[in-house]
C-alpha positions in Angstrom: 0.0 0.0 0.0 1.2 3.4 -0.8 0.3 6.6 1.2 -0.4 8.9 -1.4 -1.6 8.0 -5.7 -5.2 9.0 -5.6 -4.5 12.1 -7.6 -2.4 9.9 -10.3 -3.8 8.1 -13.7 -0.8 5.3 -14.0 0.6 3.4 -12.0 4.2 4.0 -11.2 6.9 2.3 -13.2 8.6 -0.8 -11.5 11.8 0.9 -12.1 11.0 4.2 -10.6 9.4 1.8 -7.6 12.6 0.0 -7.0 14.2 3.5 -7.1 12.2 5.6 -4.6 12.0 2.6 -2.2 13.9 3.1 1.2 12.9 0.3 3.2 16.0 -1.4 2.9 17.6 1.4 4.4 15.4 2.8 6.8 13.7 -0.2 8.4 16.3 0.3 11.2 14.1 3.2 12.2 10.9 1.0 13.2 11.4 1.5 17.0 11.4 5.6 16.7 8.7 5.2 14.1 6.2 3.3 16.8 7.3 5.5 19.1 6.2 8.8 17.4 3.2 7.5 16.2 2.0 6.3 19.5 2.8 9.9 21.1 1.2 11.7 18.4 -1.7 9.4 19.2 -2.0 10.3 23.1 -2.0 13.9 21.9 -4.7 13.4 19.0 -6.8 11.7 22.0 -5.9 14.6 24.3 -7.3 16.6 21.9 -10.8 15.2 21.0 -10.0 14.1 17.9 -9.6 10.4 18.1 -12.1 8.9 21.1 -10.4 6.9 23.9 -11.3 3.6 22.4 -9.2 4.7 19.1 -6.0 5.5 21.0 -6.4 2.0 22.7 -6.5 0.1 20.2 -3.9 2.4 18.1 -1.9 1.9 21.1 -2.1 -2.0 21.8 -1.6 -2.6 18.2 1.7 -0.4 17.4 3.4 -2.3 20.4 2.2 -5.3 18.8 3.7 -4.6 15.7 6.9 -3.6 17.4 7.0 -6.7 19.8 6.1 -8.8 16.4 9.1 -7.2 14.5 11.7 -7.6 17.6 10.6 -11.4 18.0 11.3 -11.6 14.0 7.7 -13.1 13.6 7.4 -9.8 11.3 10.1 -9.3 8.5 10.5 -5.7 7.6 10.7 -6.7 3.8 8.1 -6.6 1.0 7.0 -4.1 -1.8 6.8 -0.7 0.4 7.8 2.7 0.3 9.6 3.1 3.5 9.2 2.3 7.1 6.6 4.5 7.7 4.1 2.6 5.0 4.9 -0.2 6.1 3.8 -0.2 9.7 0.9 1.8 8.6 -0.2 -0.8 6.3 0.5 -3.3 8.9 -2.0 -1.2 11.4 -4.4 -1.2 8.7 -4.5 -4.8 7.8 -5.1 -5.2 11.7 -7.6 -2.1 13.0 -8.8 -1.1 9.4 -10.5 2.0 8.9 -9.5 2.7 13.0 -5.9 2.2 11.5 -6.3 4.5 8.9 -6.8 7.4 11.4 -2.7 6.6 12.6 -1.9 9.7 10.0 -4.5 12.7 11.2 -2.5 16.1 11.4 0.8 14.6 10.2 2.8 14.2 7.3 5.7 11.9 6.0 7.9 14.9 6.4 7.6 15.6 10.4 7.0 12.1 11.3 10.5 11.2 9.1 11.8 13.8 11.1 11.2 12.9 14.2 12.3 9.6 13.9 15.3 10.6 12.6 15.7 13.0 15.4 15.0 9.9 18.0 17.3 7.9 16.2 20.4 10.4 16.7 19.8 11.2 19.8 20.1 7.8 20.9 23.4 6.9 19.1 24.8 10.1 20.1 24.2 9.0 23.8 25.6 5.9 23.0 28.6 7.1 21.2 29.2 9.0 24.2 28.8 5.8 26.6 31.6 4.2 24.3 34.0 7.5 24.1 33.6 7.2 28.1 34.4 4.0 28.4 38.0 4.7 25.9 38.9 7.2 28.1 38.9 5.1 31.5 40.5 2.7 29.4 43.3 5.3 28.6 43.2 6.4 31.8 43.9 2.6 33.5 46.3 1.6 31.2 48.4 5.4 32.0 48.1 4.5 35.5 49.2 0.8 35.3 52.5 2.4 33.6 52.7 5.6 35.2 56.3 5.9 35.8 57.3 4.7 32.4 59.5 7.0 30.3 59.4 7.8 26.2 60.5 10.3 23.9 57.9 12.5 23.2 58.0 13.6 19.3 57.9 16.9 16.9 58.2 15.8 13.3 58.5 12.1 14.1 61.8 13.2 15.8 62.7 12.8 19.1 62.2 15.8 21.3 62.0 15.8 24.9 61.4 12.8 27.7 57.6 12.6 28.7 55.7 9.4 30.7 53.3 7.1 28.5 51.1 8.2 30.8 51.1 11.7 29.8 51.3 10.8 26.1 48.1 8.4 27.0 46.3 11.3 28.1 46.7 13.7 25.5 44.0 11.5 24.0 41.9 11.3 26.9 41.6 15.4 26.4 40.8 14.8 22.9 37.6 12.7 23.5 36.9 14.5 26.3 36.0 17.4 23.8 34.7 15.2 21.5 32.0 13.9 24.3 31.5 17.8 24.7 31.0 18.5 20.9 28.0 15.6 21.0 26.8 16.9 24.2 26.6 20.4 23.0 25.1 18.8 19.2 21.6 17.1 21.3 21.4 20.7 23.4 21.1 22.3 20.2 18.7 19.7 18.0 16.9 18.7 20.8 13.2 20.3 19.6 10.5 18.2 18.2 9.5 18.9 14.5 5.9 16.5 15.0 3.2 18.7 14.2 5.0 20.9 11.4 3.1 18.3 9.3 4.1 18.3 5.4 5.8 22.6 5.6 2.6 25.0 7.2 1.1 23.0 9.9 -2.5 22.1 10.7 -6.0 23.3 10.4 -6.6 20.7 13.8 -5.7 22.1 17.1 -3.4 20.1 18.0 -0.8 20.1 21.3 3.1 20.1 19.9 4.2 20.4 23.3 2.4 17.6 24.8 4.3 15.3 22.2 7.5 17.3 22.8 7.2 16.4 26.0 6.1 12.9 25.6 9.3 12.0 23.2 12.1 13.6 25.7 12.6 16.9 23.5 13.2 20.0 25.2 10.5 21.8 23.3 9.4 22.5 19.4 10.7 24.1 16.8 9.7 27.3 15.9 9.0 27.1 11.9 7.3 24.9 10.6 9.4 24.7 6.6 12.8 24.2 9.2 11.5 21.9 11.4 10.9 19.5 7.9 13.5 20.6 6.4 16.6 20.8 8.7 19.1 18.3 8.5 21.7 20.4 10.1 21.9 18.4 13.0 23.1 14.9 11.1 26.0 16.7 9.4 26.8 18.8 12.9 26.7 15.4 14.4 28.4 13.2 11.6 30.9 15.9 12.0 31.9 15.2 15.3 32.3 12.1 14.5 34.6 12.9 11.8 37.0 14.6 14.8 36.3 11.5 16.6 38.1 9.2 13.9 40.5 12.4 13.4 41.6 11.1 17.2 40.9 7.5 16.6 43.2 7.4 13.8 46.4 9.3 14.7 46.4 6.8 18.1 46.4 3.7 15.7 49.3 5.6 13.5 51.3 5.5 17.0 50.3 2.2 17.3 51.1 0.7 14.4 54.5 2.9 14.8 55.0 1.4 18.4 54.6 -2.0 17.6 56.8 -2.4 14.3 60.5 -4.1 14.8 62.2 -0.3 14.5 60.6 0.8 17.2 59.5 -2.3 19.6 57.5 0.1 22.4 54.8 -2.3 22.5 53.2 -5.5 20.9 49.5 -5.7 19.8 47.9 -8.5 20.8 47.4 -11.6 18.7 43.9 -11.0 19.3 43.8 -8.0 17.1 46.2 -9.2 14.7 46.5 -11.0 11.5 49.3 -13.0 9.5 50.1 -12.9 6.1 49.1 -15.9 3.4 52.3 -15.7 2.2 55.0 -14.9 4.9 54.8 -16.9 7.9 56.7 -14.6 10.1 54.1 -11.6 10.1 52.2 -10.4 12.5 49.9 -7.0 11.2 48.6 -4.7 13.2 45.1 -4.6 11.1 42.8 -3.4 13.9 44.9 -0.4 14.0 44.9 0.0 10.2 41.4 -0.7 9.5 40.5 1.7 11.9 42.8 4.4 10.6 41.0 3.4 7.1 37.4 3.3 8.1 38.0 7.3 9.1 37.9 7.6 5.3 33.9 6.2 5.2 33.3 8.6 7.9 34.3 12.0 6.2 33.3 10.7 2.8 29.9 10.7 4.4 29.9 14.2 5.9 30.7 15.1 2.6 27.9 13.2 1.1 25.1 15.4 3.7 26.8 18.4 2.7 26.2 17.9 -1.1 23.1 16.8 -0.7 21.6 20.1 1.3 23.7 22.0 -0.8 21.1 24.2 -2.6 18.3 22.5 -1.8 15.0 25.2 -1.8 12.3 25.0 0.9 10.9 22.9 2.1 11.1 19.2 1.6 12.7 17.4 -1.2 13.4 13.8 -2.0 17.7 14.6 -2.2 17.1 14.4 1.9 15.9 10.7 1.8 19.6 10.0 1.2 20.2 11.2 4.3 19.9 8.5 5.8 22.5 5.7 4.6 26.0 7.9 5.3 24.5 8.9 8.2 23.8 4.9 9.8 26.6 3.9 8.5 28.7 6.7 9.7 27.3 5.8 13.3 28.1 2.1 12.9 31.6 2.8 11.9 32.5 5.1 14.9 30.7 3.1 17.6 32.8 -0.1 16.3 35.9 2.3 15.7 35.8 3.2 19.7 34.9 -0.7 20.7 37.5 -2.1 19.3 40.5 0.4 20.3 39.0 0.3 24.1 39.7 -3.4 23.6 43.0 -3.2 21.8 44.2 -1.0 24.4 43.7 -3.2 27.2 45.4 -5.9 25.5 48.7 -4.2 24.9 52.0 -4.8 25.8 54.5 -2.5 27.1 58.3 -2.5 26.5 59.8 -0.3 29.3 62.7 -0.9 28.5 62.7 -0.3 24.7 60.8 3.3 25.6 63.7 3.8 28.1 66.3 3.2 25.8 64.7 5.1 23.5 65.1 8.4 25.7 68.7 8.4 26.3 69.9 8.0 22.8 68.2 10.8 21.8 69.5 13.4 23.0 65.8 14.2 24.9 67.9 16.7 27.9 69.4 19.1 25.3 66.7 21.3 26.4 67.2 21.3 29.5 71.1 21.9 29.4 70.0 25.2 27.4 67.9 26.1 30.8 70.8 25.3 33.0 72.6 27.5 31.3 70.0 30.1 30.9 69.5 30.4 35.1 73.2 30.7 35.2 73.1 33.9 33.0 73.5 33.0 29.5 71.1 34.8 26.8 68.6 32.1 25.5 69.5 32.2 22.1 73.3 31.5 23.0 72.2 28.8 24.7 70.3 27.1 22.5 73.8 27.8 19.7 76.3 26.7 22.3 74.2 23.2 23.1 73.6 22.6 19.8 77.4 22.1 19.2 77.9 19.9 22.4 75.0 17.4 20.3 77.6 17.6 17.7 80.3 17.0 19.7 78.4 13.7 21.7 77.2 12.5 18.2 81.3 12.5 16.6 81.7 10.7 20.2 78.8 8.4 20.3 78.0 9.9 23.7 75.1 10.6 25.4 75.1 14.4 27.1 75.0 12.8 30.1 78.2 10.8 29.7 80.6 13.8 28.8 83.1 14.6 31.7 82.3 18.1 33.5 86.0 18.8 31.4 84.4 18.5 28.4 81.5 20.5 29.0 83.8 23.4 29.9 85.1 23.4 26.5 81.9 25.2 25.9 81.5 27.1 29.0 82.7 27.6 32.3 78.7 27.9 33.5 79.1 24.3 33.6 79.5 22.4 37.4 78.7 19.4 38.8 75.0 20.6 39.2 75.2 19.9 35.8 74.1 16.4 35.8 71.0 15.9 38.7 69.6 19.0 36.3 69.5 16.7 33.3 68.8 13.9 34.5 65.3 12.6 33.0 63.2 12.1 36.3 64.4 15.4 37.5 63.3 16.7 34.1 59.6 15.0 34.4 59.5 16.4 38.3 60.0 19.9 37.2 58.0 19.3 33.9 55.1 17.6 33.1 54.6 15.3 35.7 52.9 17.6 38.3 50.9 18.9 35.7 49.4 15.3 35.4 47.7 15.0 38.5 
């Protein structure tokens, strides 16, 4: 059954039927679909204009539909439209003409909106649930290895000593903003379009707050063409995810860094692994990179909601029933993105020592030589010239700074004393450093 076609002299074309069908797609939307339609039935009753006996049985038979669908005695499949026809048709074939009045003061365009409103507030909580749950991941596996040391990078060089702890929670502030970017994206959509019917509202006096209020929004929207036509909230919201898998992704680069032979600062556990059907000896870090390469999927479909509202006129147009696919499977590919690095993460391995090693051959205390010398007097700028030359120096004699003999460092200047070395020493470094800035 089709909603609409009493106004048309053919029927439509199989191909053009195939075409405009979005069941396929937008069958996921069933629950928020029953949902709506049973609060936009306590408010028609409310009302006067369906009697008490017609919301009950509305009622009763939309949660059986729903319990039918979830107990997969009813397959969302067959020859209809969308979601929306084909619970309504489902109604019908049980309450007939009592099913028919399901659709008084409403149109496909706020009741599609709604849903889809319903629909993203949901995985927008639950993206948030999983971002928590990364960061307390993060957080344990930081405090598990608090005191261990690594060379913090510029350039993919070697820079200055910091704890994995520290570089652990570098991420933890970027999801932290992240949860605030989805917090701040439900504040902002959180206003119920039901009621703003196909673009001008109704002739019926009807109560848009009581439905507000019955679907957990925070009030309605104010115009009517917006409310049906705004989709601003799936491309604010798809993205933040974008960011998300921005964060997601430069943590699996690290990863996949860490855990290769050259530099051996952890090992990625089997469980997240795969070998190679050729080369026995491999072990790839495919998690990582299939993460790092499903952030692709996401911004491809922020870019696919931005071209199609691009241009479009007021109010609604069929572009924005493509909408919905970039949009699920944008969701689906974050929420699985941040399962399966929370899991990865506990699972890792830790090389101290390799991390350790790491730190004092490179040089990681030449910036703190240049302070030394700076609270003994010396101009910054000469400083930083005069330690550059003892790296010189340590590199033409495979030394570390540390190792040079307080005679050698007064070939460059007399500032130099036996304080020297407790200055530059890495721990002291972290203790006057980062580390109380971690509590």
């Amino acid at each position: 059954m089709k909603l609409w076609g009493s106004r048309f002299t053919s029927v439509e074309s199989k191909l053009m039927e195939d075409f405009n069908s979005s069941l396929g797609i937008d069958k996921i939307l069933y629950e928020q679909d029953i949902k709506g339609s049973i609060a936009h039935v306590q408010m028609l009753s409310k009302c006067g204009i369906l009697s008490k006996e017609e919301e009950h049985l509305l009622i009763k038979s939309l949660k059986e539909i729903q319990e039918e669908i979830e107990n997969e005695n009813l397959i969302i499949e067959g020859n209809y439209e969308d979601i929306h026809s084909f619970i309504e048709t489902k109604l019908v074939g049980i309450l007939g003409d009592t099913g028919k009045k399901l659709h008084t003061a409403r149109s496909r365009n706020d009741q599609v909106a709604v849903d889809m409103k319903l629909y993203a507030k949901l995985k927008v909580k639950e993206s948030i649930y999983d971002l928590e749950q990364l960061i307390n991941v993060l957080k344990e596996l930081g405090e598990k290895n608090e005191d261990v040391i690594m060379p913090g990078y510029t350039h993919l060089q070697r820079a200055q000593v910091v704890t994995f702890k520290y570089h652990l929670l570098a991420y933890v502030s970027m999801f932290e903003r992240d949860i605030k970017r989805l917090e701040n994206a439900i504040k902002i959509f959180n206003e119920s379009p039901l009621g703003c019917c196909a673009l001008a509202g109704t002739t019926y006096s009807i109560d848009r707050k009581f439905t507000a209020k019955k679907l957990g929004f925070s009030g309605c929207v104010d115009n009517f063409l917006d409310g049906v036509s705004d989709r601003d909230y799936l491309i604010e919201i798809v993205s933040a995810f974008s960011i998300i898998m921005i964060h997601l992704s430069r943590l699996c680069e690290e990863l996949i860094l860490w855990n290769s032979n050259e530099f051996d600062f952890i090992e990625i556990s089997d469980m997240f692994a795969t070998g190679s059907s050729i080369m026995p000896q491999k072990k790839n870090p495919d998690a990582a990179e299939l993460i790092r390469g499903k952030t692709g999927r996401v911004y491809g479909s922020l870019i696919s909601l931005l071209t199609i509202m691009k241009a479009l006129p007021l109010a609604y147009n069929k572009d924005m029933q493509e909408d919905k696919e970039p949009f699920f499977d944008s969701v689906k590919t974050v929420q699985s993105s941040l399962k399966i690095m929370a899991e990865m993460l506990k699972s890792l391995e830790i090389n101290k020592n390799k991390m350790k090693k790491a730190v004092k051959t490179g040089f990681l205390n030449a910036t703190e030589v240049v302070d030394y010398l700076v609270l003994k007097g010396m101009p910054f700028r000469e400083a930083h010239g005069l330690v550059g030359s003892v790296v010189l120096y340590c590199e033409e004699k495979n030394k570390t700074i540390e190792e040079l003999k307080l005679n050698e460092l007064n070939q460059f200047s007399d500032l130099f004393d036996k304080s020297i070395y407790d200055y530059i020493k890495y721990e002291n470094s972290l203790k006057k450093g980062i580390k109380k800035e971690m509590k």
